[in-house]
N, CA and C atoms as a LAMMPS dump frame, in Angstrom:
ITEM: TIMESTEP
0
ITEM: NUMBER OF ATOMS
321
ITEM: BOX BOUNDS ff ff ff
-5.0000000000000000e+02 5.0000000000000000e+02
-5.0000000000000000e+02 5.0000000000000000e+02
-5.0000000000000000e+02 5.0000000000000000e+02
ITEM: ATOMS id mol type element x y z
1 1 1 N -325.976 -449.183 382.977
2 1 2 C -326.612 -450.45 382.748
3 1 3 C -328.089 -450.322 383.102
4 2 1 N -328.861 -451.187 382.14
5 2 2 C -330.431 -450.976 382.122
6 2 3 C -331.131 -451.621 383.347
7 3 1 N -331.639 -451.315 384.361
8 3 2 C -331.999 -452.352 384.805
9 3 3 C -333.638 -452.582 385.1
10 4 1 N -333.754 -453.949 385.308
11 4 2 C -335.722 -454.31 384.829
12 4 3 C -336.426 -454.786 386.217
13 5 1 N -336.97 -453.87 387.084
14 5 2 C -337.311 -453.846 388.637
15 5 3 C -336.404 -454.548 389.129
16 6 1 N -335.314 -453.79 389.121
17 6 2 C -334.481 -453.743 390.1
18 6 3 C -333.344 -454.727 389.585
19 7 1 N -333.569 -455.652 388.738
20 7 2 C -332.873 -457.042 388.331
21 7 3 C -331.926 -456.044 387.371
22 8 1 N -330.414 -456.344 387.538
23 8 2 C -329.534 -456.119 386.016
24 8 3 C -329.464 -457.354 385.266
25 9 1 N -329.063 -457.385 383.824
26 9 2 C -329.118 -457.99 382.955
27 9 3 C -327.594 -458.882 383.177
28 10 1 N -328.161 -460.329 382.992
29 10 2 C -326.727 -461.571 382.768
30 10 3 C -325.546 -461.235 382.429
31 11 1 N -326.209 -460.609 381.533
32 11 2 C -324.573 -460.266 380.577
33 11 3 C -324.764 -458.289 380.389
34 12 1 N -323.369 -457.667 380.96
35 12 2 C -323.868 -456.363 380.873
36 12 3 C -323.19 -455.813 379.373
37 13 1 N -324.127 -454.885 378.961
38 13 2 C -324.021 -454.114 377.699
39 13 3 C -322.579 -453.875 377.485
40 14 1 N -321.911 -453.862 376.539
41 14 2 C -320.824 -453.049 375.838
42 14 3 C -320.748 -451.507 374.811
43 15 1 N -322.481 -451.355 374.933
44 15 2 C -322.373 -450.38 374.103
45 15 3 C -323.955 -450.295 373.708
46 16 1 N -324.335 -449.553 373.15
47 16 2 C -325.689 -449.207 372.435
48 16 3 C -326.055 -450.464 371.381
49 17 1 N -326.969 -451.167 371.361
50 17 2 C -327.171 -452.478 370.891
51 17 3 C -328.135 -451.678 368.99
52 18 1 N -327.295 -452.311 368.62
53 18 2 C -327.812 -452.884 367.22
54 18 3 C -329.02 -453.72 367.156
55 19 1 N -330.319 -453.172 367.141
56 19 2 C -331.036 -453.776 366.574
57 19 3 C -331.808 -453.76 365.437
58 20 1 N -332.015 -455.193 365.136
59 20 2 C -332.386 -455.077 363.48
60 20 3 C -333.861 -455.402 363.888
61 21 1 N -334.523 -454.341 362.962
62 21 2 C -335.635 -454.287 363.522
63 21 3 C -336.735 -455.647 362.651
64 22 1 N -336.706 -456.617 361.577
65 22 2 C -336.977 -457.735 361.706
66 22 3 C -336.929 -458.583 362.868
67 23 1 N -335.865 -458.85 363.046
68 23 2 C -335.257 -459.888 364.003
69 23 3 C -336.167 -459.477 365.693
70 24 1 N -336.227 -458.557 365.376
71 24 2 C -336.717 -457.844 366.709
72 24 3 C -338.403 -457.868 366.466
73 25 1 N -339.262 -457.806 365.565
74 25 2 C -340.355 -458.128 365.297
75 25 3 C -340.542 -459.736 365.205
76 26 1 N -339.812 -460.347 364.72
77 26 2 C -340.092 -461.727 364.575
78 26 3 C -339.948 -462.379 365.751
79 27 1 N -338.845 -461.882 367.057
80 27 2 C -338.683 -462.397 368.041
81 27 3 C -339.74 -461.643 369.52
82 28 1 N -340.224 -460.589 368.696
83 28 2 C -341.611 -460.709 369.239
84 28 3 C -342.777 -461.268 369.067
85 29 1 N -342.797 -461.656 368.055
86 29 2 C -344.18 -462.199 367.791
87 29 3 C -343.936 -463.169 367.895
88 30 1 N -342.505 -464.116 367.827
89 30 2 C -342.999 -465.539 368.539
90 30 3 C -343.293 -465.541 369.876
91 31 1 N -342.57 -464.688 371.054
92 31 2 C -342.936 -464.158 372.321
93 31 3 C -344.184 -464.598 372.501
94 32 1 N -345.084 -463.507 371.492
95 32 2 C -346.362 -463.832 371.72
96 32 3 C -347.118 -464.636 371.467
97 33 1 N -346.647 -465.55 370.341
98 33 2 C -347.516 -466.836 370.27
99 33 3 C -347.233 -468.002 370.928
100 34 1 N -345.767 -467.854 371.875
101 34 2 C -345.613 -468.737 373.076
102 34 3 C -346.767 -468.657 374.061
103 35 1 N -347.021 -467.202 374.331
104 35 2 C -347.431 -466.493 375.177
105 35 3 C -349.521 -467.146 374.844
106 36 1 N -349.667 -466.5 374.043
107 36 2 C -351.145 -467.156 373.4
108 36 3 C -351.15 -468.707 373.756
109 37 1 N -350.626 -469.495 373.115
110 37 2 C -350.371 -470.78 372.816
111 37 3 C -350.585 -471.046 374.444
112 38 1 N -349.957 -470.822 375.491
113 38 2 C -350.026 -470.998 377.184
114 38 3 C -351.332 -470.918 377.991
115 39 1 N -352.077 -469.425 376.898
116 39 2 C -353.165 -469.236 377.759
117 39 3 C -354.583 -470.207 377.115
118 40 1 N -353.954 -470.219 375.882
119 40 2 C -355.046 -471.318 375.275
120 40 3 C -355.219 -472.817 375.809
121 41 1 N -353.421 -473.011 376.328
122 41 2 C -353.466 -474.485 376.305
123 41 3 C -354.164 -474.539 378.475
124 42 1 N -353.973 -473.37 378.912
125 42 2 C -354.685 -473.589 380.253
126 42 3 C -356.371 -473.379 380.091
127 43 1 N -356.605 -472.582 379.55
128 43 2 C -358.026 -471.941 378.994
129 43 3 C -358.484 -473.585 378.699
130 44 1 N -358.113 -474.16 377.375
131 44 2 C -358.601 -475.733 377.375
132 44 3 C -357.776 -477.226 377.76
133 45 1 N -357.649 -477.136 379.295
134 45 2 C -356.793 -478.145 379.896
135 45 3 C -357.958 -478.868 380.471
136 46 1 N -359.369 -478.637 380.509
137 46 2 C -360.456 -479.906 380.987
138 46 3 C -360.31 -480.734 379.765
139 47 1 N -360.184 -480.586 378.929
140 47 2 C -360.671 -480.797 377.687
141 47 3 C -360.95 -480.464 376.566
142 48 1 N -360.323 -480.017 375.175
143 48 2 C -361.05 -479.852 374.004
144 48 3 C -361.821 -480.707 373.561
145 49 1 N -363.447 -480.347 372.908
146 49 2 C -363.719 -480.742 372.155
147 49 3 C -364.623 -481.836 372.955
148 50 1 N -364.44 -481.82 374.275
149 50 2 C -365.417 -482.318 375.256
150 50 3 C -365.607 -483.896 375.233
151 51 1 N -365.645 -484.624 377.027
152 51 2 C -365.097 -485.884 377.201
153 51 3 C -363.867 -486.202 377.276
154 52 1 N -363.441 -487.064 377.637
155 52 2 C -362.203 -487.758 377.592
156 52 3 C -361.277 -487.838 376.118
157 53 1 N -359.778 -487.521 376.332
158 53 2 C -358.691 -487.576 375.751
159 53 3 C -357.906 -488.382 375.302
160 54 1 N -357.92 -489.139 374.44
161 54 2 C -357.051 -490.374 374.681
162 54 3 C -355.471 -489.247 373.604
163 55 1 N -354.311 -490.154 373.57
164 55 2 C -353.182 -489.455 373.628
165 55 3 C -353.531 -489.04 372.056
166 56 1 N -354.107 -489.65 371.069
167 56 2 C -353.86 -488.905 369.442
168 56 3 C -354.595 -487.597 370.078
169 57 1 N -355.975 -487.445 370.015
170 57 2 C -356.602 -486.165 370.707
171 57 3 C -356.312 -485.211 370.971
172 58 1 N -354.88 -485.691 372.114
173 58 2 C -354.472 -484.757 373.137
174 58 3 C -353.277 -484.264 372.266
175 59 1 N -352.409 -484.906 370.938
176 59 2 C -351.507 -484.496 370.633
177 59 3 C -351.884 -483.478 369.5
178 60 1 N -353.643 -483.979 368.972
179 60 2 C -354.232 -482.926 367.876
180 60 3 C -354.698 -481.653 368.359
181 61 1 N -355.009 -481.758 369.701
182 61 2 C -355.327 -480.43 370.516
183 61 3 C -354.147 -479.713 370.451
184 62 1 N -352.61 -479.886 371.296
185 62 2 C -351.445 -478.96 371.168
186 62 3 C -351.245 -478.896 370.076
187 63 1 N -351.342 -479.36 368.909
188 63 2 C -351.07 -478.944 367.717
189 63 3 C -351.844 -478.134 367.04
190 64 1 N -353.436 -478.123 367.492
191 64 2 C -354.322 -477.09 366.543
192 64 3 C -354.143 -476.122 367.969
193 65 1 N -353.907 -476.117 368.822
194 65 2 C -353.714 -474.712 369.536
195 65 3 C -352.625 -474.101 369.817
196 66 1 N -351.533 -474.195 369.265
197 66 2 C -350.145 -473.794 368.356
198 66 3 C -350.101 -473.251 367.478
199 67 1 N -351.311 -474.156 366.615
200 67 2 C -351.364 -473.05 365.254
201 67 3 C -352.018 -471.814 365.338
202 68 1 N -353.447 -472.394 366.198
203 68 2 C -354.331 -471.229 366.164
204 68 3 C -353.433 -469.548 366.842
205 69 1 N -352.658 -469.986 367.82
206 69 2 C -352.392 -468.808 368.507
207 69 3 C -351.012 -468.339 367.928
208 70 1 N -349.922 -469.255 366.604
209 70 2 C -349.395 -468.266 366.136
210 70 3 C -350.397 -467.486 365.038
211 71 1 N -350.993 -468.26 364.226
212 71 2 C -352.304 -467.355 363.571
213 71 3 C -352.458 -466.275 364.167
214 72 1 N -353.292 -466.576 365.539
215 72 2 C -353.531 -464.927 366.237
216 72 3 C -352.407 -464.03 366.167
217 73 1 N -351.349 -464.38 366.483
218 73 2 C -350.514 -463.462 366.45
219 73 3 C -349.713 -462.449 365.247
220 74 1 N -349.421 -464.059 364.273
221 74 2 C -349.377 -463.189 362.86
222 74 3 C -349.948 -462.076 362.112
223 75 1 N -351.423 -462.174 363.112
224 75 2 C -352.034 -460.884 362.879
225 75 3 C -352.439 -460.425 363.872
226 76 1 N -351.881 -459.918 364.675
227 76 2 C -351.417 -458.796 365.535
228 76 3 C -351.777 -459.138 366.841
229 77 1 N -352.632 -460.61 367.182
230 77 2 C -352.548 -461.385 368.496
231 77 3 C -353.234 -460.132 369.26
232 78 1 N -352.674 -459.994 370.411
233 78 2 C -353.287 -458.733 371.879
234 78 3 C -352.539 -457.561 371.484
235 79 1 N -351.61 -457.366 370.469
236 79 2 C -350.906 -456.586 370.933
237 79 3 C -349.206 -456.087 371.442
238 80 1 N -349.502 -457.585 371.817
239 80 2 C -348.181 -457.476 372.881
240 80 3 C -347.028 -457.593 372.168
241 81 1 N -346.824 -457.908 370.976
242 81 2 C -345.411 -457.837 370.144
243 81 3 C -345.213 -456.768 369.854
244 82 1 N -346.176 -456.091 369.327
245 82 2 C -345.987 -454.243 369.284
246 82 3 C -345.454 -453.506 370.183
247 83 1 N -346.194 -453.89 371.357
248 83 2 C -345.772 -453.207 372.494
249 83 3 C -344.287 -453.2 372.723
250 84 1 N -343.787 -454.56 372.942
251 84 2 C -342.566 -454.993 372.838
252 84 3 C -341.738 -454.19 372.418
253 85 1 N -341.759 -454.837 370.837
254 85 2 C -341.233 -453.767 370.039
255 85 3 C -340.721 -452.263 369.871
256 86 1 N -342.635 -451.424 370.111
257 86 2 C -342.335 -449.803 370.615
258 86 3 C -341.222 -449.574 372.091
259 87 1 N -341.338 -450.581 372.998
260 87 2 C -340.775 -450.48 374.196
261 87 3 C -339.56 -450.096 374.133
262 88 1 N -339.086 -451.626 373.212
263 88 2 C -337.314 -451.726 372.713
264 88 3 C -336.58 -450.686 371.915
265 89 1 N -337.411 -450.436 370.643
266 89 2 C -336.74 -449.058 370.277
267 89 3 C -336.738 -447.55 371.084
268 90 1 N -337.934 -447.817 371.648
269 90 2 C -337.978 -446.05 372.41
270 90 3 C -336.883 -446.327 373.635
271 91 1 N -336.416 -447.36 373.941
272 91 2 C -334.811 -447.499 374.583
273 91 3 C -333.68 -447.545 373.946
274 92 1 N -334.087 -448.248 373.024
275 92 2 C -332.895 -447.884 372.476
276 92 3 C -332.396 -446.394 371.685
277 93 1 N -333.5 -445.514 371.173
278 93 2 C -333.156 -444.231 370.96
279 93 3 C -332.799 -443.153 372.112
280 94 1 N -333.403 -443.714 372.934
281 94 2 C -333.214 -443.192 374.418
282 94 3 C -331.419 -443.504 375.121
283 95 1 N -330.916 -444.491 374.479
284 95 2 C -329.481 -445.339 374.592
285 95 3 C -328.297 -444.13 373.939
286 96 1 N -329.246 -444.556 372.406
287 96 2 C -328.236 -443.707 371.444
288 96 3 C -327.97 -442.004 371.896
289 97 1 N -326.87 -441.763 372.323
290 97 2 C -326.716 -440.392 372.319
291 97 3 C -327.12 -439.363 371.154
292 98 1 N -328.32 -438.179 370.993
293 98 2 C -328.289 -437.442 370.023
294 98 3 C -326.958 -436.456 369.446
295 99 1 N -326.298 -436.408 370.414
296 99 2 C -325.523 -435.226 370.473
297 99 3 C -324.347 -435.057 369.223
298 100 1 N -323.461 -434.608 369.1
299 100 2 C -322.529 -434.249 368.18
300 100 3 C -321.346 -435.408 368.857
301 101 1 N -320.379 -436.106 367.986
302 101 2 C -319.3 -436.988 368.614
303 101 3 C -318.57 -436.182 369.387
304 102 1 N -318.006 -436.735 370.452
305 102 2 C -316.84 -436.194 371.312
306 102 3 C -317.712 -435.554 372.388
307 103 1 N -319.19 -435.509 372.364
308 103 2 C -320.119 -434.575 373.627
309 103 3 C -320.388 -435.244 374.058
310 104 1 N -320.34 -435.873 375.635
311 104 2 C -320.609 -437 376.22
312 104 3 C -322.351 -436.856 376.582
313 105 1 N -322.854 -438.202 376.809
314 105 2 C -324.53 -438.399 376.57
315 105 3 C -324.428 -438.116 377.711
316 106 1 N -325.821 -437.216 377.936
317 106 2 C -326.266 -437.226 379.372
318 106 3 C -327.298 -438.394 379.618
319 107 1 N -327.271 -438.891 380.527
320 107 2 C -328.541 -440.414 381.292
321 107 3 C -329.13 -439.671 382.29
């Protein structure tokens, strides 16, 4: 079992995980435009757009800085979905045994 500083995972593995590598890009890159979207919305928490907020304002601000930072990300944001990504497969090939069937994997 994998474990991530020190923490094991909720639910433990049954086996070498299937991943589809869409699903696994798309669920990174929303990652990261959660991730964007957080630092934008602390980055402008005095205020967008300068002065006082009344609530339409404040609901056009989370909404244009939602978009803006899945935008960033759709095209390639910091990084960090890639990373992700490279992380997850180079474990999971690292998971998959190379060997011939019936030769047990060495870990």
């Amino acid at each position: 079992m994998t474990t991530i500083g020190g923490l094991s995972p909720a639910v433990p593995s049954t086996g070498p995980a299937k991943t589809d590598p869409a699903k696994l890009a798309h669920a990174a890159g929303q990652f990261e435009a959660l991730l964007l979207g957080e630092m934008l919305k602390s980055a402008t928490s005095e205020g967008w757009m300068g002065g006082s907020e009344d609530q339409s304002c404040s609901s056009l601000s989370e909404m244009a800085q939602e978009q803006f930072a899945q935008a960033l990300a759709d095209s390639g944001g910091l990084g960090i979905a890639k990373m992700i990504t490279g992380a997850i497969r180079r474990d999971a090939k690292q998971a998959t045994p190379a060997s011939s069937p019936g030769t047990p994997a060495v870990r």
